[in-house]
C-alpha positions as CSV (number, residue, x, y, z in Angstrom):
1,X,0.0,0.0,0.0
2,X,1.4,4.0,-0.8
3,X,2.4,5.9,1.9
4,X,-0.4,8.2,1.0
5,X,-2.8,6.2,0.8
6,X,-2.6,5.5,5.2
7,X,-5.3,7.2,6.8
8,X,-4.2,10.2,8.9
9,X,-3.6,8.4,12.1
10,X,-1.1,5.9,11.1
11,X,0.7,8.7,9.5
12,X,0.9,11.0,12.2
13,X,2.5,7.3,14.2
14,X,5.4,7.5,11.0
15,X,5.7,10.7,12.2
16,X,6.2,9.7,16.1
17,X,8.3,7.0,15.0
18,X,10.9,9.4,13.3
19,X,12.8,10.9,16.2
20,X,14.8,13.2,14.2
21,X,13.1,16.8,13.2
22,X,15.1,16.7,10.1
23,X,13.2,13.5,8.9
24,X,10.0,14.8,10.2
25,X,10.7,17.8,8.2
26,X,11.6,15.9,5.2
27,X,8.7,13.8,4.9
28,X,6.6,17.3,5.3
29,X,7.9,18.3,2.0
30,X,7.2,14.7,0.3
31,X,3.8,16.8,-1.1
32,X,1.2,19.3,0.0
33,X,-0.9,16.0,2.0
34,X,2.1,15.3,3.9
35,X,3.1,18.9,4.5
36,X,-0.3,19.5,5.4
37,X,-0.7,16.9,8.3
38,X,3.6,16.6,9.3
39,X,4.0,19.9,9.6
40,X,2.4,21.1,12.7
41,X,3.6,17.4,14.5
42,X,6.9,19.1,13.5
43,X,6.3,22.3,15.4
44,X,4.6,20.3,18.3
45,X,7.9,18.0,18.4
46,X,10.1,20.7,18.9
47,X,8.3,22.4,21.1
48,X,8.1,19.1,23.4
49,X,11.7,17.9,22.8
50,X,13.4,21.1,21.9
51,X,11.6,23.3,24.2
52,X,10.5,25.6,21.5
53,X,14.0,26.3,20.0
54,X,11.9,26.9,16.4
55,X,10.6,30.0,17.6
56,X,14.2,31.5,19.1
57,X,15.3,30.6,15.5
58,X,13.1,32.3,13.5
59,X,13.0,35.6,15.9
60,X,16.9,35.5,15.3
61,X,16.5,35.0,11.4
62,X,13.5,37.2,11.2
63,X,11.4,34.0,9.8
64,X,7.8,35.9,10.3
65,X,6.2,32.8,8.8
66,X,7.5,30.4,11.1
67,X,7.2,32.9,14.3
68,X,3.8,33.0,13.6
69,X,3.1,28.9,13.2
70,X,5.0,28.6,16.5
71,X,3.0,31.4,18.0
72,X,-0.2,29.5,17.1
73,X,1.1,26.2,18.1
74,X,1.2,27.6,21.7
75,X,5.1,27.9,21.9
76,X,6.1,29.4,25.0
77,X,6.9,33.3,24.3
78,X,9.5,33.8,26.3
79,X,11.8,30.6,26.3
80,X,15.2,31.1,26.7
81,X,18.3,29.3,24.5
82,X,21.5,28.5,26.3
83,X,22.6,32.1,26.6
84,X,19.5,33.1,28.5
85,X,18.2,34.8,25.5
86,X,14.8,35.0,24.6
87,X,13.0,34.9,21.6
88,X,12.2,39.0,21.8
89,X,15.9,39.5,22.8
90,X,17.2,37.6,19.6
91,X,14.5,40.1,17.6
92,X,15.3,43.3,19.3
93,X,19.7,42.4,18.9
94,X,18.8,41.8,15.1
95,X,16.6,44.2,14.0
96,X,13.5,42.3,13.1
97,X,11.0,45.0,13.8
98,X,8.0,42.5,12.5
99,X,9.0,39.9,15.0
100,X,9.1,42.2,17.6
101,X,5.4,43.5,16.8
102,X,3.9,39.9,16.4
103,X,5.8,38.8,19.9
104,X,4.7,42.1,21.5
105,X,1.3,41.6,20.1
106,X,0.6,38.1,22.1
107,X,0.3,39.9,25.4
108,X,2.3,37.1,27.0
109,X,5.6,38.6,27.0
110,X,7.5,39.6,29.8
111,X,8.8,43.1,28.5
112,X,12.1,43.6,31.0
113,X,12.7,39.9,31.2
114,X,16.8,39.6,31.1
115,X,19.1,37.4,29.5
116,X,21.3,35.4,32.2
117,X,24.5,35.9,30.4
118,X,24.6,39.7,30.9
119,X,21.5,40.6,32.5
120,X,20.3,42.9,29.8
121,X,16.4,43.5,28.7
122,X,15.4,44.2,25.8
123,X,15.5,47.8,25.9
124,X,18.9,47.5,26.8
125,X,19.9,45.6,23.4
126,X,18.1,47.8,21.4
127,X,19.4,50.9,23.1
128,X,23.0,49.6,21.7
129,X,22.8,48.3,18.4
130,X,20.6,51.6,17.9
131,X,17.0,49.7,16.9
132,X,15.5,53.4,16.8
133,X,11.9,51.8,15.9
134,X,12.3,49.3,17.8
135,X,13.0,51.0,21.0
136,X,10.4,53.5,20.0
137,X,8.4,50.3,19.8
138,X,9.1,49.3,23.4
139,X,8.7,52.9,25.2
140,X,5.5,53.3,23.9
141,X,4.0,49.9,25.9
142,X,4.8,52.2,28.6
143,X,6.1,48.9,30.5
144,X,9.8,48.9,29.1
145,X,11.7,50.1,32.4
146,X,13.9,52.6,30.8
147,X,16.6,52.2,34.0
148,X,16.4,48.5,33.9
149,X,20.9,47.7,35.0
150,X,22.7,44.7,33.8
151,X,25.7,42.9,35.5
152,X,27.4,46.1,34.9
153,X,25.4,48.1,36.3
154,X,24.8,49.9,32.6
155,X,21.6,51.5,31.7
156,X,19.5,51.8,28.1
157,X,21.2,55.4,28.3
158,X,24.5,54.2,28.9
159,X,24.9,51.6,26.2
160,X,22.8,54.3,23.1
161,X,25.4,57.1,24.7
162,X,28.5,55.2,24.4
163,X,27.8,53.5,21.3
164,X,26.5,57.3,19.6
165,X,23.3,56.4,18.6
166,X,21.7,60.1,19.1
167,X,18.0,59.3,17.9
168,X,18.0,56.4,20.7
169,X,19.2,58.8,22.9
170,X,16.4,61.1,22.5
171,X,14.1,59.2,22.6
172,X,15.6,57.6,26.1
173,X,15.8,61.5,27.2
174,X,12.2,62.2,26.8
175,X,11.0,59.2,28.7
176,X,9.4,59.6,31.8
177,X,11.4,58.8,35.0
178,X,15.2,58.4,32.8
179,X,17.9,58.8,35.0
180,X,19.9,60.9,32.8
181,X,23.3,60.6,34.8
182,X,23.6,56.8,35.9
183,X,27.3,55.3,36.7
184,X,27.8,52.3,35.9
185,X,30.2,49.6,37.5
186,X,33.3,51.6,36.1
187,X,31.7,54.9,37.7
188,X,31.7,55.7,34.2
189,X,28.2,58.1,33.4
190,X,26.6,58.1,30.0
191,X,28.3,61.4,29.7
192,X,31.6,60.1,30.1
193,X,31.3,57.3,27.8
194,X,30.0,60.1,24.9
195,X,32.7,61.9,25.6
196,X,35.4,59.5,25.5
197,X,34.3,58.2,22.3
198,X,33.8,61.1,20.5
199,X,29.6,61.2,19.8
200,X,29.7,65.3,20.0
201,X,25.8,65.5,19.5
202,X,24.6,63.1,22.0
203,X,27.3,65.2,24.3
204,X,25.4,68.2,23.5
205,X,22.1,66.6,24.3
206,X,23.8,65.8,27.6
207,X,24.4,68.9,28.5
208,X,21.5,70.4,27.1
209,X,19.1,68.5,29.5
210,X,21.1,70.5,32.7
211,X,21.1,67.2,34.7
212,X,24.6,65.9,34.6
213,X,27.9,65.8,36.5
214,X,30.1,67.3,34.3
215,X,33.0,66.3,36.8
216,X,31.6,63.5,37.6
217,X,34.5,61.1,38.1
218,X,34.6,57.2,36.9
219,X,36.9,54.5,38.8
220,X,40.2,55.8,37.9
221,X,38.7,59.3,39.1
222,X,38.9,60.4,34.9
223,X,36.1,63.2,34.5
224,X,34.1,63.3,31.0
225,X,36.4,66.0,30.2
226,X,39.7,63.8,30.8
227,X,38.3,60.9,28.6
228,X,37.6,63.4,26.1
229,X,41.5,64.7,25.9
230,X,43.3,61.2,26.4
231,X,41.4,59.5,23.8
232,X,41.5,63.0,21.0
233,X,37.9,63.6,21.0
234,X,38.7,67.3,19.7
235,X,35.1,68.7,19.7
236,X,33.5,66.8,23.0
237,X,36.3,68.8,24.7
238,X,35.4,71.8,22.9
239,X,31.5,71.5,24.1
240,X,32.8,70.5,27.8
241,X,35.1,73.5,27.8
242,X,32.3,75.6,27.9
243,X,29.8,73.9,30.0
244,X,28.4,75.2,33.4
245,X,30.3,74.6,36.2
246,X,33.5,72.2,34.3
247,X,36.9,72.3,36.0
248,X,39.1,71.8,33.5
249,X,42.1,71.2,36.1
250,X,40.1,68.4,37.5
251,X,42.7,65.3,38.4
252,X,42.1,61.8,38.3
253,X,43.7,59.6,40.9
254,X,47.2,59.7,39.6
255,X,46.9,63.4,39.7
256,X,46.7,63.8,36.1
257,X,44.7,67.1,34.2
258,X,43.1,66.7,30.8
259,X,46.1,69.1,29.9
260,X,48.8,66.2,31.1
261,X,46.8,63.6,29.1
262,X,46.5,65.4,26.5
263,X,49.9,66.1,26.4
264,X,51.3,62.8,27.1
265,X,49.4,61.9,23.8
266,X,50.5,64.8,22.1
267,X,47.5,65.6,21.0
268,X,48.3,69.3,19.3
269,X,44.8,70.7,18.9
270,X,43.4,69.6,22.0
271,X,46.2,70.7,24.2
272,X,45.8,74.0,22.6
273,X,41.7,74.0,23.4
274,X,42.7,73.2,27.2
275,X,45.4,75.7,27.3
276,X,43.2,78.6,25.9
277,X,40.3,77.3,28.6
278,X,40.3,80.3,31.5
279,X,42.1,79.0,34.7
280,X,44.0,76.2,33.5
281,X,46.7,74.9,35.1
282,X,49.5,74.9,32.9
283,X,51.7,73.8,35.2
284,X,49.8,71.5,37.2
285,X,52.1,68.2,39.0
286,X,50.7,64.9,38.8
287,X,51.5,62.1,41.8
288,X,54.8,61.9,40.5
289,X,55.6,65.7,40.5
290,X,55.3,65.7,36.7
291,X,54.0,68.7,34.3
292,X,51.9,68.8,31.1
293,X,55.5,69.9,29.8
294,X,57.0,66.8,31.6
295,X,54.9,64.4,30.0
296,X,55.2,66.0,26.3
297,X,58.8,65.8,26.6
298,X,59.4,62.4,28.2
299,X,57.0,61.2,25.0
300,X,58.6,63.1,22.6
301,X,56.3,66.0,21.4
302,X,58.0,68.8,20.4
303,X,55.5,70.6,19.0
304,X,53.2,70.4,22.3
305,X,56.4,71.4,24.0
306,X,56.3,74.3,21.6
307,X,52.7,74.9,22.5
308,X,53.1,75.4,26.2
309,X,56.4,77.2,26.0
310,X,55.2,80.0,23.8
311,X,52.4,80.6,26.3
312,X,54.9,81.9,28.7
313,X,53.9,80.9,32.0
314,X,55.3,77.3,31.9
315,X,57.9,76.6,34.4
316,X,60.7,75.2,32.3
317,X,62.4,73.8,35.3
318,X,59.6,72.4,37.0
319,X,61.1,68.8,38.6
320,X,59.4,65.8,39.8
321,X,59.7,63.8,42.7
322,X,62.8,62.5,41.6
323,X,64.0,65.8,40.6
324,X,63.8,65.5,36.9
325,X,63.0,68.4,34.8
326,X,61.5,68.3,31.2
327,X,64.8,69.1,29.2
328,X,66.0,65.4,31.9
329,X,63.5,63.3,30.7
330,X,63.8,64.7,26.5
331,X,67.4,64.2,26.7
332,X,67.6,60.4,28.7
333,X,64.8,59.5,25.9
334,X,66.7,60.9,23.2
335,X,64.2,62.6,21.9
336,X,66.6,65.3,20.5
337,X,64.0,67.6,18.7
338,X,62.4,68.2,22.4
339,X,65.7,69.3,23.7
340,X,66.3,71.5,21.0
341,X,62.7,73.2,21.6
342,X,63.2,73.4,25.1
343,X,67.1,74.8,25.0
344,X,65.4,77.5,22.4
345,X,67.4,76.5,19.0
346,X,64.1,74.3,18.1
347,X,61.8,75.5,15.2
348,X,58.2,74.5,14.5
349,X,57.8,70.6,14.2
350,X,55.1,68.8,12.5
């Protein structure tokens, strides 16, 4: 007798009898009869022996067609795979706005559930690959809690700030109840992460909102301002320059000044920002009892050393704790440019 011709039952008992979801799936295609009565025993099989690992699939692959078929096959919504991820987390990380919708649309979703790898809800994941409409998506349920931490203590905010995404941001900004100046495990604030990596507009919202720490200072006591000069974020020091309240001779805990990182980097164009900043301490000693003009010429920067000699108030003979000057630490480095600047025979060097 065909295969075809078995009445429903005994097929469905081939179907029980083949263990494997691939050859479950491959009889399913044999024709349209087959597909029609193997295909939901497939769904049903790997929901019962896979605990639903269809529907994790298709939310990370964006498969609407099989999201829905597991959706109506009662899969549980918010299974998790071995990384703690759910099916809405694998959907918000990739960008399938559709998936998001149809999950969201069950009403049987837990909104803030979080991942057990890194404790992050789904908000959060959006928030940092910079899912605009998808995050819009999950505001407007008014459940999404916009402060939800991780492991790290990091915030929706913190992850859209430090990763630039300066739609997300505003639209994080304007929810109700954002905390707009979190730290995180590294004490670092949304602020400071903008800052250090150079996102100068979601800076500017920062500021513009009137509720941040701009000296607020992150584990190795670095403010927003400090991040922005050691890692060359040129304009992000501009815009903290001239915020309310900044101390530009602010020192971390190995008494260094944005104007001695900066330096130490030589880092021409933001040196010459900090050193045209009112108050700065040109000459400001670090723990070691080294200058901004220490560090440029123990690094070899002779046009920073340039910088901060023509301003005329540097103390060229400034020494540490050791009692080592500038012209001492450009001449035992052999950088022999620096000591020409600093014994006045040096011209401009580029």
């Amino acid at each position: 007798m065909s295969l075809l011709r078995l009445p429903s039952e005994l097929l469905l008992l081939v179907c029980a009898l083949l263990e494997a979801e691939s050859n479950i799936n491959a009889l399913s295609q044999v024709n349209r009869q087959l597909h029609f009565l193997a295909n939901p025993y497939l769904y049903r099989h790997n929901l019962k022996k896979s605990g639903g690992s269809a529907l994790l699939w298709a939310a990370r692959h964006g498969n609407e067609a099989t999201a829905r078929i597991c959706i109506h096959e009662g899969f549980e919504i918010d299974t998790v795979d071995s990384s703690g991820s759910t099916a809405l987390s694998w959907a918000v990380r990739e960008g399938h706005e559709t998936i998001v919708e149809l999950l969201m649309k069950t009403g049987e979703i837990d909104i803030n559930l979080k991942d057990s790898s890194e404790g992050r809800t789904p908000l959060s994941l959006a928030a940092e690959t910079g899912h605009e409409a998808i995050v819009k998506l999950l505001l407007d349920t008014n459940l999404a809690d916009v402060n939800s931490r991780d492991f790290i203590l990091a915030t929706p905010l913190s992850y859209a700030a430090e990763s630039g995404h300066e739609e997300v941001v505003k639209l994080l900004l304007q929810a109700q109840l954002v905390e707009i100046d979190p730290k995180d495990s590294t004490g670092s604030t949304p602020l400071s992460w903008a800052a250090e990596n150079g996102h100068d507009a979601v800076v500017s919202l920062l500021l513009d909102t009137g509720q941040v720490d701009v000296n607020s200072k992150d584990s190795r006591g670095s403010t927003p301002l400090s991040r922005a000069a050691e890692n060359g974020s040129d304009t992000a020091v501009k815009l903290l320059i001239k915020a309310a309240k900044v101390n530009v001779n602010e020192k971390d805990f190995s008494g260094r000044t944005p104007l001695s990182r900066a330096a130490e980097n030589g880092d021409e164009n933001i040196v010459q920002l900090l050193l045209e900043a009112e108050k700065v301490d040109i000459d400001a000693k670090d723990s070691g009892g080294l200058t901004p003009l220490s560090w440029a010429s123990k690094q070899g920067h002779p046009s920073v050393v340039k910088l901060l000699l023509e301003t005329a108030q540097v103390d060229i003979d400034a020494q540490d704790l050791m009692g080592q000057t500038a012209l001492f630490h450009a001449v035992v480095n052999g950088h022999e440019m620096v000591k020409d600047v600093l014994l006045g025979s040096g011209e401009t060097y580029h």
